[in-house]
C-alpha positions as CSV (number, residue, x, y, z in Angstrom):
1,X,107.5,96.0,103.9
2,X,106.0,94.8,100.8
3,X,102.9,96.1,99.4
4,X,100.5,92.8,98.4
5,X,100.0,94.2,94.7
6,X,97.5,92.3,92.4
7,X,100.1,90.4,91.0
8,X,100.9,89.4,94.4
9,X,97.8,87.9,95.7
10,X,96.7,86.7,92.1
11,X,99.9,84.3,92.6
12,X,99.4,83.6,96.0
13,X,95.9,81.8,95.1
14,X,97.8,79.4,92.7
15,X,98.1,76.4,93.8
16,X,102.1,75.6,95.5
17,X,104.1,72.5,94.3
18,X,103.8,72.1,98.1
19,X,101.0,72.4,100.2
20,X,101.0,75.5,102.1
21,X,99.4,77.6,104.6
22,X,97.4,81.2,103.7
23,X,100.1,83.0,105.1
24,X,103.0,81.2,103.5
25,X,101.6,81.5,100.1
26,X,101.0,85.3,100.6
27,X,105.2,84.7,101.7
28,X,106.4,82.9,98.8
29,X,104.3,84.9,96.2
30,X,106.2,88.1,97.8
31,X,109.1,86.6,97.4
32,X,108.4,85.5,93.7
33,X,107.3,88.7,93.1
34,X,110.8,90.0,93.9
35,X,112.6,87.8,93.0
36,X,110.9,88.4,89.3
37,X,112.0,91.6,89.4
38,X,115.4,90.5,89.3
39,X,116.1,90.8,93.4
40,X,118.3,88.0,95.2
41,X,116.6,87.2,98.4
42,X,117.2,84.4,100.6
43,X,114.5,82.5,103.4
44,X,115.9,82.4,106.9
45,X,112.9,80.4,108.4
46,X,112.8,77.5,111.4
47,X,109.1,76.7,109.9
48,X,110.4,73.2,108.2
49,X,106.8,73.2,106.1
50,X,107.6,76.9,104.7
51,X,111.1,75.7,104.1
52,X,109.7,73.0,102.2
53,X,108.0,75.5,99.7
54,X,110.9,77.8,99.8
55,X,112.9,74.5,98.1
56,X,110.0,73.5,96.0
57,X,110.5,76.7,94.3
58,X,114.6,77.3,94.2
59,X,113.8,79.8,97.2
60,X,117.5,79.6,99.2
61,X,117.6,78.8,102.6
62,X,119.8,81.0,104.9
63,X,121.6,77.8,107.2
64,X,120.9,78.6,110.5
């Protein structure tokens, strides 16, 4: 569980180098987020267009 801190939904409303869906931005700013913090996560996804954002931004994929 992640809590959707200001810094979180602030980045969520940015616009993606890949158009995304309300609930994949709120996703990929988590996962920013963390990964700002210094945290090594890795997508495991079978939603090809949030896999597509997860690349846009260096996000790794787990391989399925």
């Amino acid at each position: 569980m992640a809590e959707l801190n200001p810094s979180v939904l602030s980045s969520a409303l940015e616009p993606f180098p890949v158009a995304v869906r309300t609930l994949d931005a709120l996703h990929m700013a988590t996962m920013n987020y963390f990964r700002s913090k210094g945290d090594e996560l890795t997508l495991a996804s079978y939603d090809n267009r949030l896999n597509d954002a997860a690349r846009a931004l260096d996000i790794p994929l787990y391989g399925f």
